[in-house]
C-alpha positions as YAML, in Angstrom:
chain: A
units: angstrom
residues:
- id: 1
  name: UNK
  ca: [-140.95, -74.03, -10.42]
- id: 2
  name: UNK
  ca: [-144.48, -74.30, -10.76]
- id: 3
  name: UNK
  ca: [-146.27, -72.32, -13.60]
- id: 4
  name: UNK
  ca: [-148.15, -69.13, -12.72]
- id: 5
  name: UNK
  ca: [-152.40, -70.49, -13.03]
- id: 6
  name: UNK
  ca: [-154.82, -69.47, -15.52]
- id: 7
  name: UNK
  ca: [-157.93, -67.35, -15.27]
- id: 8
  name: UNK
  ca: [-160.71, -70.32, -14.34]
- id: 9
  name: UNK
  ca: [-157.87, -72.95, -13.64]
- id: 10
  name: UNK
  ca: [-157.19, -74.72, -10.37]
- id: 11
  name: UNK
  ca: [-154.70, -73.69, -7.81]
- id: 12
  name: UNK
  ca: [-152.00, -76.08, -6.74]
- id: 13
  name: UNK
  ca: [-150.89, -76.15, -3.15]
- id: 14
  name: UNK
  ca: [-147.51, -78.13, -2.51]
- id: 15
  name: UNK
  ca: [-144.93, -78.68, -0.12]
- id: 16
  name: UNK
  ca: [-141.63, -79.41, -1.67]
- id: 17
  name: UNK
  ca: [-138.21, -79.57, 0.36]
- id: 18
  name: UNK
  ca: [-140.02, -77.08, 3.07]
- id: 19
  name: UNK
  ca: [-141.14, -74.86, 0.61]
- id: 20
  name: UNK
  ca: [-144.69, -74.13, 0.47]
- id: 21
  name: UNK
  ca: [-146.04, -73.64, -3.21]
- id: 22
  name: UNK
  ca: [-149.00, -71.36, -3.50]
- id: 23
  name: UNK
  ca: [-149.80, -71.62, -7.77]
- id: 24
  name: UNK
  ca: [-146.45, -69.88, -8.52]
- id: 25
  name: UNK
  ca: [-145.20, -68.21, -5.15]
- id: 26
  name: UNK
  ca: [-142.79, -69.89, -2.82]
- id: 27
  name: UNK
  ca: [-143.12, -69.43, 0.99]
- id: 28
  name: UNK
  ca: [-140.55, -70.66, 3.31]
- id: 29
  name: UNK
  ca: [-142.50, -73.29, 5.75]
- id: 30
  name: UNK
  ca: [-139.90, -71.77, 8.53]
- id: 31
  name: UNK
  ca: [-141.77, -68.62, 8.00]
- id: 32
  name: UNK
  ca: [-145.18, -69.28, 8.81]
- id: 33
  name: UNK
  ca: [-146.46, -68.60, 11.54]
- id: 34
  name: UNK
  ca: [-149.87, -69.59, 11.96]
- id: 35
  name: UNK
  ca: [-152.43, -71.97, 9.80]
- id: 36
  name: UNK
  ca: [-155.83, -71.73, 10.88]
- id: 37
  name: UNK
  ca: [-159.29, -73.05, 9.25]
- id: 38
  name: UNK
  ca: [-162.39, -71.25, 9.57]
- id: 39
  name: UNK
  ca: [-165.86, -70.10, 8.14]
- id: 40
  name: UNK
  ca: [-165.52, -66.18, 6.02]
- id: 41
  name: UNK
  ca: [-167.96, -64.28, 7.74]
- id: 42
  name: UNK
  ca: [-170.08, -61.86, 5.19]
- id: 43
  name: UNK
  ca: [-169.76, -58.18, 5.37]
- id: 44
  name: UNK
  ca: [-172.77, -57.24, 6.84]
- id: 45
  name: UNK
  ca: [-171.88, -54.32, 7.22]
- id: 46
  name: UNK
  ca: [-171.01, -53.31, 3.36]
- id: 47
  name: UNK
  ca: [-174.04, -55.41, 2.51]
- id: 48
  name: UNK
  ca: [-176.12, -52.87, 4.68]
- id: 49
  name: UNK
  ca: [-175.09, -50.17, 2.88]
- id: 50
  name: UNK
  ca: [-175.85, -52.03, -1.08]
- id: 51
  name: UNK
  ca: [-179.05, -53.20, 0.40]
- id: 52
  name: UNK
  ca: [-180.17, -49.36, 1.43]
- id: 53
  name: UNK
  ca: [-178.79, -47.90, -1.45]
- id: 54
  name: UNK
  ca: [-180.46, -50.66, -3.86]
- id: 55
  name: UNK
  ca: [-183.72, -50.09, -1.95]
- id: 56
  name: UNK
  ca: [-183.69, -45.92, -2.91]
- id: 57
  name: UNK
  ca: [-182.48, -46.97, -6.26]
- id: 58
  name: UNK
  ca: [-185.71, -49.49, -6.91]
- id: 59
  name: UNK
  ca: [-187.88, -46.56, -5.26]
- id: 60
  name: UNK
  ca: [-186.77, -43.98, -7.76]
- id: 61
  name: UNK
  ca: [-187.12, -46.26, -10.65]
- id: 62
  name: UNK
  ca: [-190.51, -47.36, -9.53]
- id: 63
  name: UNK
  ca: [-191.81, -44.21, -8.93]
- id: 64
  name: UNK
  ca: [-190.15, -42.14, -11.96]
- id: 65
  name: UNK
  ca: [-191.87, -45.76, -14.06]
- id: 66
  name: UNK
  ca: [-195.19, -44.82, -12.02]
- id: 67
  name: UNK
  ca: [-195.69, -41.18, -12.84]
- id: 68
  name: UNK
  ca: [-195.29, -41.55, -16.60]
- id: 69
  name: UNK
  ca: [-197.86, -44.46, -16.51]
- id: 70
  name: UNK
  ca: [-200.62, -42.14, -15.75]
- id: 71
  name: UNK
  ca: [-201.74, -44.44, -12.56]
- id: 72
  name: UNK
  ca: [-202.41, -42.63, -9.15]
- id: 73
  name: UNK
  ca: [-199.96, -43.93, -6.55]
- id: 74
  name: UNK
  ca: [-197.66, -46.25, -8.68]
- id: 75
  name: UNK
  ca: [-199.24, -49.30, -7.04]
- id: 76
  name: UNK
  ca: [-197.24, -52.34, -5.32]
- id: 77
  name: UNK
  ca: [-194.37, -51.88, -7.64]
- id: 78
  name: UNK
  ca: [-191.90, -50.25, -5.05]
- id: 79
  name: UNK
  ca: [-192.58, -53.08, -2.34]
- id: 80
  name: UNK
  ca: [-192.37, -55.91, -4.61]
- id: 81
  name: UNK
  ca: [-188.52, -54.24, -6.09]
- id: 82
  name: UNK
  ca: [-187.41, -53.67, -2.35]
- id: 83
  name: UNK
  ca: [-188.37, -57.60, -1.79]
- id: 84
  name: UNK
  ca: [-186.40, -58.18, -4.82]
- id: 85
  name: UNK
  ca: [-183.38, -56.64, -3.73]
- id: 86
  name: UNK
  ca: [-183.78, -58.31, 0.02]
- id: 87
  name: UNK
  ca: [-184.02, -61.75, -1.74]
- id: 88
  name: UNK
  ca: [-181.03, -60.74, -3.99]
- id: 89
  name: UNK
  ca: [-178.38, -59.56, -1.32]
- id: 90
  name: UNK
  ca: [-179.47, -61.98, 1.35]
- id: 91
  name: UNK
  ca: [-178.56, -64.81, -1.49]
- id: 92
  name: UNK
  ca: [-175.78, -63.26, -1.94]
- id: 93
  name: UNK
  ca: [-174.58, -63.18, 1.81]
- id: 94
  name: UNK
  ca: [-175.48, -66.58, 2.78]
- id: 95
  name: UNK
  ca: [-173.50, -67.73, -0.48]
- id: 96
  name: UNK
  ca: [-170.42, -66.17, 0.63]
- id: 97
  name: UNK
  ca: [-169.97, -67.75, 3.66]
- id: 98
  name: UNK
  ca: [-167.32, -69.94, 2.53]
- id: 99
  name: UNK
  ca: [-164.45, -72.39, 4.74]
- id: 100
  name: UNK
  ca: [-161.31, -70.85, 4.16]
- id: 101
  name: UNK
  ca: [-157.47, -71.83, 4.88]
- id: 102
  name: UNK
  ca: [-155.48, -68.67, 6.21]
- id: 103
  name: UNK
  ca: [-151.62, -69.36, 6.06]
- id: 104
  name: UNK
  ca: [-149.86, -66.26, 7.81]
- id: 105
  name: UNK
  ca: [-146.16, -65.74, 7.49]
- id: 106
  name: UNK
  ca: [-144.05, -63.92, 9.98]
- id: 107
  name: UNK
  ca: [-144.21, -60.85, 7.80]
- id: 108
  name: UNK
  ca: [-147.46, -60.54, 8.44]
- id: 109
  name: UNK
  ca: [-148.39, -61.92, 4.97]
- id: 110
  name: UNK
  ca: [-151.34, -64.03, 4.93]
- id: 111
  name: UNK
  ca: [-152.74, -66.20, 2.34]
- id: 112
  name: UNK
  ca: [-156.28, -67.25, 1.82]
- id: 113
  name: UNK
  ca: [-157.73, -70.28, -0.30]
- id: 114
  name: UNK
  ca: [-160.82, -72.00, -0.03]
- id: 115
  name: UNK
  ca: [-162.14, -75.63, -0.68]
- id: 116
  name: UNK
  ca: [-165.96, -76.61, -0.55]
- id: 117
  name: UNK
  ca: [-166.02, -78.02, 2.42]
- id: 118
  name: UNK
  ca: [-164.00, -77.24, 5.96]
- id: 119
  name: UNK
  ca: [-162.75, -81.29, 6.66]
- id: 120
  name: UNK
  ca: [-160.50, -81.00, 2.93]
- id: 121
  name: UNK
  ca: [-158.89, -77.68, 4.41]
- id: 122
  name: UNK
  ca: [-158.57, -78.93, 7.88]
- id: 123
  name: UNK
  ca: [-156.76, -81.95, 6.46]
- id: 124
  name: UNK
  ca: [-154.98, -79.53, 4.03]
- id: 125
  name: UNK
  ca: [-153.81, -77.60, 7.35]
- id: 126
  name: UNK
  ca: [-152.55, -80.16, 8.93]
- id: 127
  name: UNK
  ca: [-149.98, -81.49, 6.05]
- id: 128
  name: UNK
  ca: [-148.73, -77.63, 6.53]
- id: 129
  name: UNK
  ca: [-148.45, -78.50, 9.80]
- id: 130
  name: UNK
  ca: [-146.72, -81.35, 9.59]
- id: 131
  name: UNK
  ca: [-144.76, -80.61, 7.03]
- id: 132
  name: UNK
  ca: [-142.78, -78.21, 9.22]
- id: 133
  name: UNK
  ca: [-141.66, -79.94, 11.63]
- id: 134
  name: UNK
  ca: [-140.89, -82.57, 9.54]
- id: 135
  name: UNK
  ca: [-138.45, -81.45, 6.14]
- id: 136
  name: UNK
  ca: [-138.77, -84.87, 4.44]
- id: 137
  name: UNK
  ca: [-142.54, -84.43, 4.13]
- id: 138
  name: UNK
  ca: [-143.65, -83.57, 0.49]
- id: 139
  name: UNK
  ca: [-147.52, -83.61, -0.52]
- id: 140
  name: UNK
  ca: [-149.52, -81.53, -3.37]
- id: 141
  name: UNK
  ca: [-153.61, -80.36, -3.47]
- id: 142
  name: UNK
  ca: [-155.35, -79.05, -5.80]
- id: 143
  name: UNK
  ca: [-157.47, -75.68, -4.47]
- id: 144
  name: UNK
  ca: [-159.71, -72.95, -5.67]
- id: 145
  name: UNK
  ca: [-158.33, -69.58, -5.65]
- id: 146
  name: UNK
  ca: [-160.09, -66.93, -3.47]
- id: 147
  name: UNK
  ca: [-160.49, -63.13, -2.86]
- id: 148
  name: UNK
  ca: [-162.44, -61.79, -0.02]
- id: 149
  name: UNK
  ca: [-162.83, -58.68, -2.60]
- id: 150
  name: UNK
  ca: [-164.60, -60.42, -4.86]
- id: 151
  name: UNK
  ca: [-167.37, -63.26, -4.65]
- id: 152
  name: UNK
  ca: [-168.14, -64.25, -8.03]
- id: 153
  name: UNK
  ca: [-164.43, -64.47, -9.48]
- id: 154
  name: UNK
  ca: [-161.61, -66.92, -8.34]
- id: 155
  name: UNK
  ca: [-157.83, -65.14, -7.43]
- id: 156
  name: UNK
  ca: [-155.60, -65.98, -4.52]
- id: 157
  name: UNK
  ca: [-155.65, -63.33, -2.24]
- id: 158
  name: UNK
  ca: [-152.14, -62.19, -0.36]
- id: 159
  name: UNK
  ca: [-152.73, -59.55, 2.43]
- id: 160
  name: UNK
  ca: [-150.04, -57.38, 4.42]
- id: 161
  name: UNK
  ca: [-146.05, -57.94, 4.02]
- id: 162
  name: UNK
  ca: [-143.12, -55.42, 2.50]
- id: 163
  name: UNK
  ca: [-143.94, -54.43, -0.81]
- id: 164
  name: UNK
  ca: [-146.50, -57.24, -1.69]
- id: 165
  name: UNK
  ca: [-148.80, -56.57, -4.11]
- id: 166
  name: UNK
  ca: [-150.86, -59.90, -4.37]
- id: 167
  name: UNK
  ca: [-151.22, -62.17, -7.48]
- id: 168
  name: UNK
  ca: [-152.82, -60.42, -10.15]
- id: 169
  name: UNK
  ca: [-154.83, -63.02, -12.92]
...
């Protein structure tokens, strides 16, 4: 059995005797039922919602920082922190696009990983793919963890099934 990864370490991906390795959990290859490779789309929608409340937040700061200065109006200092937090969570969005690999089990369990680019993942998917109809394949990858939760930190993320509470680093 493989050992559980590290905070900051790789993730292995293997298929041994139709077992499919994720770091330290096994999954059954006779249990999954789909493998599919794709673009994460942002949330724009949660993004929305940091970008407005960013926006008030650099208007209140900017104006409290503008009344104790003495100066009439406060000056450009609230449009240039709004364009400040436009450039920051538009960065932010168009860096989180990233190609995934979704492996979902008949449970309804799905698990996510991401590579830098989509043709490693597509050729990652098709191994899976092979490797279920066929029990004498074996092959091993080396992947970086992912969680849609969180952009800026690395952890597998396992969705959905009885009782499953995801891996926890």
């Amino acid at each position: 059995m493989p050992l559980p990864p590290r905070r900051g370490s790789k993730l292995e991906l293997r298929v041994q005797r139709q077992t499919l390795w994720v770091g330290s959990a096994a999954l059954p290859l006779r249990n999954v039922s789909w493998v599919e490779v794709f673009r994460l789309r942002p949330a724009w929608g949660k993004a929305g919602v940091y970008f407005l409340l960013l926006v008030f937040v650099a208007f209140l700061v900017s104006s409290r920082f503008g009344s104790t200065s003495g100066g009439g109006g406060g000056g450009p200092a609230p449009g240039v922190l709004a364009l400040f937090v436009l450039v920051v969570v538009g960065a932010l969005l168009l860096s989180s696009r990233k190609p995934v690999l979704v492996v979902e089990l008949n449970s309804g369990s799905r698990v996510v990983l991401t590579l830098p680019t989509m043709d490693e993942l597509r050729a990652i998917a098709g191994q899976i793919v092979y490797a279920i109809d066929h029990p004498e394949y074996e092959f091993s990858a080396t992947l970086e963890q992912h969680n849609t939760t969180n952009n800026f930190g690395s952890v597998v993320n396992m969705n959905g099934g009885r009782g499953n509470t995801g891996i926890k680093l």
